[in-house]
Each structure stands twice: as C-alpha cells, then as structure tokens.
PDB file of N, CA, C and O in Angstrom:
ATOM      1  N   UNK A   1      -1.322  79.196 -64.285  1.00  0.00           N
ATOM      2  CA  UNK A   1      -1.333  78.874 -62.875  1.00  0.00           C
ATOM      3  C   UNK A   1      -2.621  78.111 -62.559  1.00  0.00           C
ATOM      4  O   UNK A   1      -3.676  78.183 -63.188  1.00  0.00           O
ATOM      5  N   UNK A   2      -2.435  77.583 -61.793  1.00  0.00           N
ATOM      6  CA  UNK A   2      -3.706  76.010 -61.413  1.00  0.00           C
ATOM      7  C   UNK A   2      -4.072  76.910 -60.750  1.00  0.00           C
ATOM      8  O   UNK A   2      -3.455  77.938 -60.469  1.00  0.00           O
ATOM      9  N   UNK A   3      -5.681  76.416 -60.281  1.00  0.00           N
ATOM     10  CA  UNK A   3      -6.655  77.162 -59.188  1.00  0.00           C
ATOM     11  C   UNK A   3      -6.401  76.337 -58.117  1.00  0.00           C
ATOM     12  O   UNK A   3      -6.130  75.207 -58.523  1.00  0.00           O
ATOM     13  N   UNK A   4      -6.375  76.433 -56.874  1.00  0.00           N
ATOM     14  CA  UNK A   4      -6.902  75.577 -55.969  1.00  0.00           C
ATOM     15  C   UNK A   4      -7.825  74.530 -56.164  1.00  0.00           C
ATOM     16  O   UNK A   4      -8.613  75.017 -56.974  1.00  0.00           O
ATOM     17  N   UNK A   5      -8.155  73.529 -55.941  1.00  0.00           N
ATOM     18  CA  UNK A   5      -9.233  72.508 -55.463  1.00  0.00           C
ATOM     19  C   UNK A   5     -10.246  72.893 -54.552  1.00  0.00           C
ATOM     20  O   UNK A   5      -9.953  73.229 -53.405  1.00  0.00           O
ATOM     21  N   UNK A   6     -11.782  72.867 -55.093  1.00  0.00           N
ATOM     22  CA  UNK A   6     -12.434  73.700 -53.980  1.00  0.00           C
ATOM     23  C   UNK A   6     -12.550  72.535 -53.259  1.00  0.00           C
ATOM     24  O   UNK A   6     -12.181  71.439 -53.681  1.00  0.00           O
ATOM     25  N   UNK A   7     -13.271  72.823 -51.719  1.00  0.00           N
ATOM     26  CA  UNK A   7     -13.239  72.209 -50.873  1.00  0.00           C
ATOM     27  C   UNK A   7     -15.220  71.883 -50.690  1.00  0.00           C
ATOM     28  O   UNK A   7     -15.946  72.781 -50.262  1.00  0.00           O
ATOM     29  N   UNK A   8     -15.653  70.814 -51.005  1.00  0.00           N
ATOM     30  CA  UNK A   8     -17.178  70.918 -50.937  1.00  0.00           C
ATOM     31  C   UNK A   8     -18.066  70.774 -49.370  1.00  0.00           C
ATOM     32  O   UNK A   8     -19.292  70.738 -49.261  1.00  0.00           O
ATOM     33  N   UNK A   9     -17.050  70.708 -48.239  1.00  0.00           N
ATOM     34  CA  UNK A   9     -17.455  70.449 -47.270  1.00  0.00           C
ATOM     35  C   UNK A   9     -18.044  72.118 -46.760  1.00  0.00           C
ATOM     36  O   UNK A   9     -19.089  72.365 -46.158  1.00  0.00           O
ATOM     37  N   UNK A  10     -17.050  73.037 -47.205  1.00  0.00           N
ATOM     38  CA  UNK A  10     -16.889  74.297 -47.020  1.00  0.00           C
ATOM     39  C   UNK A  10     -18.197  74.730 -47.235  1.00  0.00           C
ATOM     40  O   UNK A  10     -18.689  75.467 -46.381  1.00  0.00           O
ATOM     41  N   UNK A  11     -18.915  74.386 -48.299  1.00  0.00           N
ATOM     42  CA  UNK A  11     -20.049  75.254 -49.023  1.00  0.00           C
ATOM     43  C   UNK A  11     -21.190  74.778 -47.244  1.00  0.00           C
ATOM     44  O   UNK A  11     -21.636  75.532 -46.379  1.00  0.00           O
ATOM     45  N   UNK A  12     -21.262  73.413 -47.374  1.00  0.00           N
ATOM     46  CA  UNK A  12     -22.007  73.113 -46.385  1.00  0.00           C
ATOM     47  C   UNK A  12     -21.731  73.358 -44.692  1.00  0.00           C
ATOM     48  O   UNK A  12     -22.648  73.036 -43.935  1.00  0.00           O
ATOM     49  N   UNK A  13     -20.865  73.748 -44.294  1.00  0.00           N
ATOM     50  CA  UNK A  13     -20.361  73.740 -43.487  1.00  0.00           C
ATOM     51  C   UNK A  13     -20.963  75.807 -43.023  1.00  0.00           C
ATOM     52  O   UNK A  13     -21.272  76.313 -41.944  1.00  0.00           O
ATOM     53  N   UNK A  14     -20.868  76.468 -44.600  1.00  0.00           N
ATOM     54  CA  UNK A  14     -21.306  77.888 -44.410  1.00  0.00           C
ATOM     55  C   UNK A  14     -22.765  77.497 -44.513  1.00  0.00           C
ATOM     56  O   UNK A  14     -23.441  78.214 -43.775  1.00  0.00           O
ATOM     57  N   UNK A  15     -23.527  76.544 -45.222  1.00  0.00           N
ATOM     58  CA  UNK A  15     -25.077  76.362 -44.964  1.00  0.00           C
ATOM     59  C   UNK A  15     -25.400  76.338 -43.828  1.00  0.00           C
ATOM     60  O   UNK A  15     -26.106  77.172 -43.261  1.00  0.00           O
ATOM     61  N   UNK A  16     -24.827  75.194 -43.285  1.00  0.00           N
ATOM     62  CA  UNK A  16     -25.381  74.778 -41.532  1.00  0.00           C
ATOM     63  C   UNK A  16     -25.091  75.990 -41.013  1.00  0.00           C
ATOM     64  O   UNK A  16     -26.060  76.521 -40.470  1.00  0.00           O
ATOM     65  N   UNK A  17     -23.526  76.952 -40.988  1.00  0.00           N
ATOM     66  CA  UNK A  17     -23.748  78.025 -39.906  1.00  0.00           C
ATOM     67  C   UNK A  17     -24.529  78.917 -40.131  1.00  0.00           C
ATOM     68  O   UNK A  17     -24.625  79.576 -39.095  1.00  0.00           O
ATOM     69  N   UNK A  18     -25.525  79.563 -41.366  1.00  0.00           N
ATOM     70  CA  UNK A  18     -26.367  80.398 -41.580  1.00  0.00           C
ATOM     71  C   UNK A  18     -27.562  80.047 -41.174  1.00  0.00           C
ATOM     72  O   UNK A  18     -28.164  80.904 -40.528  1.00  0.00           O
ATOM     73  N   UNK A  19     -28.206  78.822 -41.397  1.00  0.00           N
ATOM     74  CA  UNK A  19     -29.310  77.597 -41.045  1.00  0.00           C
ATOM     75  C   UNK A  19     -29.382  77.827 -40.031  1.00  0.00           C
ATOM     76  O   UNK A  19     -30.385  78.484 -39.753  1.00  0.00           O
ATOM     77  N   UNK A  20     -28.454  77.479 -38.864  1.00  0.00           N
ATOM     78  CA  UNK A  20     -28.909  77.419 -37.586  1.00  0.00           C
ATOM     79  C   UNK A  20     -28.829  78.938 -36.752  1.00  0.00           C
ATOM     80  O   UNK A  20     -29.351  79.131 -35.654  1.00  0.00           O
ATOM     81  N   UNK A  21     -27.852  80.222 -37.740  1.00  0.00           N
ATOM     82  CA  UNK A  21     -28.503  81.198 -36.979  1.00  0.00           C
ATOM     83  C   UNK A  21     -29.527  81.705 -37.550  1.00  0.00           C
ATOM     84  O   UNK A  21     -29.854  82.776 -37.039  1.00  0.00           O
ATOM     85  N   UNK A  22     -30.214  81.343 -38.470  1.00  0.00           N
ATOM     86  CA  UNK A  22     -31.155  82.066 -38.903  1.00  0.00           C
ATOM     87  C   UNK A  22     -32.960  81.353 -37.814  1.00  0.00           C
ATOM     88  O   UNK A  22     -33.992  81.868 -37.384  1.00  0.00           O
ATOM     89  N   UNK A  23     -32.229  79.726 -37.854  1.00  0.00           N
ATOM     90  CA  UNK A  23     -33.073  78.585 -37.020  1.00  0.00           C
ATOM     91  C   UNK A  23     -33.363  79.379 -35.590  1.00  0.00           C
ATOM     92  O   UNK A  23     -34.550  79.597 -35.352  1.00  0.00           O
ATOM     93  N   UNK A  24     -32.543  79.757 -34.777  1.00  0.00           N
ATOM     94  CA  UNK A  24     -31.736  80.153 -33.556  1.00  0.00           C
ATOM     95  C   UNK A  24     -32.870  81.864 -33.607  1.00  0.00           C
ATOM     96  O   UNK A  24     -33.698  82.242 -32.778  1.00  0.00           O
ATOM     97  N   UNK A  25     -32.461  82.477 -34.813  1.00  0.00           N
ATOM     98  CA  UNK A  25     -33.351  83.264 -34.728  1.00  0.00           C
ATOM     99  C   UNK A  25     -34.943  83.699 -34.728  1.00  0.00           C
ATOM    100  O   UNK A  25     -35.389  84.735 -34.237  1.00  0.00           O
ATOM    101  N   UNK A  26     -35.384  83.090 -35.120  1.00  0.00           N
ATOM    102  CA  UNK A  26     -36.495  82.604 -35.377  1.00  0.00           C
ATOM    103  C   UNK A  26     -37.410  81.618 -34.877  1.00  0.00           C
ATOM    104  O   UNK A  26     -38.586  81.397 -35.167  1.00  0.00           O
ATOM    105  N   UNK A  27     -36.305  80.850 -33.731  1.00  0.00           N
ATOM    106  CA  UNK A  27     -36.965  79.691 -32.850  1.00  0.00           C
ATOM    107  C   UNK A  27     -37.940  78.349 -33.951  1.00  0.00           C
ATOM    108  O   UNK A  27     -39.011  77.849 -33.610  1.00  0.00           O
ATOM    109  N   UNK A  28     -37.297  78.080 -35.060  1.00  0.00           N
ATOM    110  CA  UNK A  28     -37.376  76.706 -35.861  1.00  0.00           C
ATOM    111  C   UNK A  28     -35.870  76.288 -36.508  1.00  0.00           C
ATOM    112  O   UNK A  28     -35.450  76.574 -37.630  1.00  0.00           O
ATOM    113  N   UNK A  29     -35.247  75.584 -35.529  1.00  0.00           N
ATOM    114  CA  UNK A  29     -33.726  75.157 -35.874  1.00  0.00           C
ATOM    115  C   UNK A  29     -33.906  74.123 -36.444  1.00  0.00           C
ATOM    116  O   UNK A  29     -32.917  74.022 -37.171  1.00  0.00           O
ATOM    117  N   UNK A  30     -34.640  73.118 -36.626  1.00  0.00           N
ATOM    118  CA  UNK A  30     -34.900  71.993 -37.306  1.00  0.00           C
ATOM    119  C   UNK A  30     -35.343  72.110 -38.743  1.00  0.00           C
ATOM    120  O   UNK A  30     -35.307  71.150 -39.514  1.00  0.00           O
ATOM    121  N   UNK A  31     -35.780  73.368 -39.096  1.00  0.00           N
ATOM    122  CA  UNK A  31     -36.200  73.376 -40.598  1.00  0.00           C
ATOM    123  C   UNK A  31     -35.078  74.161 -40.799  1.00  0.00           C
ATOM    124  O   UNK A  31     -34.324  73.938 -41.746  1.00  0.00           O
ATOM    125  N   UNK A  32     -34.872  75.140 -39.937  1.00  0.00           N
ATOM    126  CA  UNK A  32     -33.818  75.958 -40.983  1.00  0.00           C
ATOM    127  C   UNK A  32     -32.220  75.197 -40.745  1.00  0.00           C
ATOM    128  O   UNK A  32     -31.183  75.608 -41.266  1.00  0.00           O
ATOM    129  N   UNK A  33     -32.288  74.466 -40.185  1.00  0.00           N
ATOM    130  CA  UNK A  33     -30.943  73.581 -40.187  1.00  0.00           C
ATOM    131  C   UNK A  33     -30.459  72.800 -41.804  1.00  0.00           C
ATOM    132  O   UNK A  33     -29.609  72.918 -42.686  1.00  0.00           O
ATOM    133  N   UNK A  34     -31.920  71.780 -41.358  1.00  0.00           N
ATOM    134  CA  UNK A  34     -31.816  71.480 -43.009  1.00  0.00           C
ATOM    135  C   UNK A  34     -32.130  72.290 -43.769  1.00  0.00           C
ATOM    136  O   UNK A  34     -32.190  71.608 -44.792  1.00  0.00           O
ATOM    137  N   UNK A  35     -32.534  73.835 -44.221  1.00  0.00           N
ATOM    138  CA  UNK A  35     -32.468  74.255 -45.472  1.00  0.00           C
ATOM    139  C   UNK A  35     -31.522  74.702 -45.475  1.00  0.00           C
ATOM    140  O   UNK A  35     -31.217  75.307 -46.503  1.00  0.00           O
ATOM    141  N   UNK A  36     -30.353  74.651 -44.135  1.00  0.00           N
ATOM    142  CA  UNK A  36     -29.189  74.850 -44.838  1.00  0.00           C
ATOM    143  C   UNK A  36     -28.081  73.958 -44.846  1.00  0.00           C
ATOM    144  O   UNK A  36     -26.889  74.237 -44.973  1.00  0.00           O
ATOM    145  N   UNK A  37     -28.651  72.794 -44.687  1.00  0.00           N
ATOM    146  CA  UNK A  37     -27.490  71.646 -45.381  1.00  0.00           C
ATOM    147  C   UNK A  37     -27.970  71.805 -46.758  1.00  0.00           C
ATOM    148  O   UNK A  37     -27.018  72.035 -47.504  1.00  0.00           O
ATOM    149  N   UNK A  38     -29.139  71.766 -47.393  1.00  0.00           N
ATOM    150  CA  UNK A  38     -29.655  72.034 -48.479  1.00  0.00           C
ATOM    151  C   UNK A  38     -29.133  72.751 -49.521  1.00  0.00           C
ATOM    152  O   UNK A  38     -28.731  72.453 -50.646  1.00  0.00           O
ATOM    153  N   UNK A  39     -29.251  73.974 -48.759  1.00  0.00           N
ATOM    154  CA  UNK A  39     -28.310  75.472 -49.522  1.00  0.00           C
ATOM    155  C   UNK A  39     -27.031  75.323 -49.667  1.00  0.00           C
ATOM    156  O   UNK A  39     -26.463  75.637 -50.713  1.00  0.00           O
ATOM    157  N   UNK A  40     -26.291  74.721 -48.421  1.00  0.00           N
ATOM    158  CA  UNK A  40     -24.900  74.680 -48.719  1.00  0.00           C
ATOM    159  C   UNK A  40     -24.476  72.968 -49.462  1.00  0.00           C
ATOM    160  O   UNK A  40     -23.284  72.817 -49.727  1.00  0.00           O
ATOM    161  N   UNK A  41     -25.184  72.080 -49.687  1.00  0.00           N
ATOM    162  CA  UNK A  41     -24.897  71.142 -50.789  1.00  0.00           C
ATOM    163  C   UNK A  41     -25.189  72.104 -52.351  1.00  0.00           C
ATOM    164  O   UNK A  41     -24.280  72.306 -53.157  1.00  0.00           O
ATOM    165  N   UNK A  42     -26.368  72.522 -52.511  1.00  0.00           N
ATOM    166  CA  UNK A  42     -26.471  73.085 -54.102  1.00  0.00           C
ATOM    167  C   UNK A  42     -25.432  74.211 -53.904  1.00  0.00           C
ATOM    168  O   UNK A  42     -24.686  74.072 -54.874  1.00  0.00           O
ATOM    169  N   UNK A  43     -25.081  75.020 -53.334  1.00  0.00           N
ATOM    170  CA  UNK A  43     -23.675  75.660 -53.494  1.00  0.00           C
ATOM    171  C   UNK A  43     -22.524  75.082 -54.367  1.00  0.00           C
ATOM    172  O   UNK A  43     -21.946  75.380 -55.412  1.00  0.00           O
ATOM    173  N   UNK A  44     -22.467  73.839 -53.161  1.00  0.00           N
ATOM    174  CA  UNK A  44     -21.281  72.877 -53.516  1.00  0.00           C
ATOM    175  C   UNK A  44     -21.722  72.405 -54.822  1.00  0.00           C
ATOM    176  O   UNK A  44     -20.854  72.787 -55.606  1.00  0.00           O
ATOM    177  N   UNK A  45     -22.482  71.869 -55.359  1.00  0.00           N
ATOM    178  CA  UNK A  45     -23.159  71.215 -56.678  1.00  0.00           C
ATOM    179  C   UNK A  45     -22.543  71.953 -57.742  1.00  0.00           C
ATOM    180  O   UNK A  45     -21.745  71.583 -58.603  1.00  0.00           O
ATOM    181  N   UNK A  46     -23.294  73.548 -57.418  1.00  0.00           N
ATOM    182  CA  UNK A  46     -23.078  74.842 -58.405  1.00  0.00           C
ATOM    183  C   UNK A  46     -21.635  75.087 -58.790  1.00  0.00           C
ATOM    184  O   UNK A  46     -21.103  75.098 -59.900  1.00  0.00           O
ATOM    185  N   UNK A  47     -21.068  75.311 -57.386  1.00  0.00           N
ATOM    186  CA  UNK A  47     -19.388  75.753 -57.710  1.00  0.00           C
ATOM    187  C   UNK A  47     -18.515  74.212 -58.507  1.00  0.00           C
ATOM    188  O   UNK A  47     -17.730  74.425 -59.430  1.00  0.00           O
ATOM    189  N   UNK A  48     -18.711  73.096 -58.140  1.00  0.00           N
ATOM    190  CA  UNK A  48     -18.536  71.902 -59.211  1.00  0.00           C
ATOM    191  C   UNK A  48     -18.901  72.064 -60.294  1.00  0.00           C
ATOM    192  O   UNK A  48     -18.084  71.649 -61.116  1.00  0.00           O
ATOM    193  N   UNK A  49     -20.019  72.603 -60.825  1.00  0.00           N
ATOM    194  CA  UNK A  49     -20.217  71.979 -61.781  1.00  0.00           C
ATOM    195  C   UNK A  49     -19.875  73.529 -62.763  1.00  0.00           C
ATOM    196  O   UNK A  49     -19.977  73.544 -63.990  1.00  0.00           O
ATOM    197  N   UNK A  50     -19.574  74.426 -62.152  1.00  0.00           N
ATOM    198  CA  UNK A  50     -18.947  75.577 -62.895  1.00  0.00           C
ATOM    199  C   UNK A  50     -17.733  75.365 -63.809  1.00  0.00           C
ATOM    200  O   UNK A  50     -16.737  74.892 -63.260  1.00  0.00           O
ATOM    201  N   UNK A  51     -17.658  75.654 -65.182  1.00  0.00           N
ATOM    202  CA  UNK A  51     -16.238  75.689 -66.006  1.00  0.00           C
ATOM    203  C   UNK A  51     -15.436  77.008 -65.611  1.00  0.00           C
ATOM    204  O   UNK A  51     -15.901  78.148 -65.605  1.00  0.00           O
ATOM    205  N   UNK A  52     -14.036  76.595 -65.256  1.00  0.00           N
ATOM    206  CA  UNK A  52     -12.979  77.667 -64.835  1.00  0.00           C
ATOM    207  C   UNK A  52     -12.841  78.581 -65.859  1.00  0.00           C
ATOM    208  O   UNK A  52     -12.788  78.147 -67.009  1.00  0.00           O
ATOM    209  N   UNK A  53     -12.763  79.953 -65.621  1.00  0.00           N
ATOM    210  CA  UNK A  53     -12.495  80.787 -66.972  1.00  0.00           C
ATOM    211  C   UNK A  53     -10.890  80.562 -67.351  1.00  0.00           C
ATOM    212  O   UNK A  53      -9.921  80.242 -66.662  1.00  0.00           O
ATOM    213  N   UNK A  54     -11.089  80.946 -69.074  1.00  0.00           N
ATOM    214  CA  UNK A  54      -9.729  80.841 -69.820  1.00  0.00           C
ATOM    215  C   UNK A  54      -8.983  81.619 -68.849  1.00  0.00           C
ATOM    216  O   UNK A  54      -9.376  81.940 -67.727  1.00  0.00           O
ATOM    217  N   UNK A  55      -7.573  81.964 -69.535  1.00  0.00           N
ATOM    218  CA  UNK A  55      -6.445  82.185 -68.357  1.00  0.00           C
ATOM    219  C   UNK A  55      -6.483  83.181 -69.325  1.00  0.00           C
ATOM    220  O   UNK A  55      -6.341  84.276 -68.781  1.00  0.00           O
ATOM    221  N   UNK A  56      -6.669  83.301 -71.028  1.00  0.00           N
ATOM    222  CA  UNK A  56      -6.156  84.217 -71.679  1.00  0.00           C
ATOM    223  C   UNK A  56      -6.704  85.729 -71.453  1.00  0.00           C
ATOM    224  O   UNK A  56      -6.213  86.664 -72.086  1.00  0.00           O
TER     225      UNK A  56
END
C-alpha cells in the first residue's frame, strides 16, 4: 500500500502557528514568527528527506 504524499506547506504552516503564539506570548512576534517559518521549513526538509520504512 502507497503512503500518502506529504504535504510541505503543512510542516510550515504548524511553524508559523507555534511562532506566532509563542511571539504573541512573549511580546516578540517578529523573531518568533520567523523561527517558525524556520522550524517548520527544516521539518519539511527532514520529513523529505526521510526513507519510507520496508512494508515487510
């Protein structure tokens, strides 16, 4: 059985929403925004560049 296709927007899309509440919390949304486009691109990077396990 095939896996799904991950979706790489996804990884970043959970960066930015952690980024900006963590930004939001903390009153610096501009740094923690981008460390989490950041976080959620190397997500996306990571889960790409992962080999699928055997099926056996």
């Amino acid at each position: 059985m095939q896996s799904p296709k991950r979706n790489p927007g996804l990884a970043i899309a959970v960066g930015i929403a952690i980024g900006t509440g963590v930004g939001v919390a903390t009153g610096n949304l501009a740094l923690w925004l981008a460390l989490g486009v950041a976080i959620g691109a190397g997500l996306s990077a990571a889960a790409a560049a992962r080999k699928p396990k055997d099926p056996d």
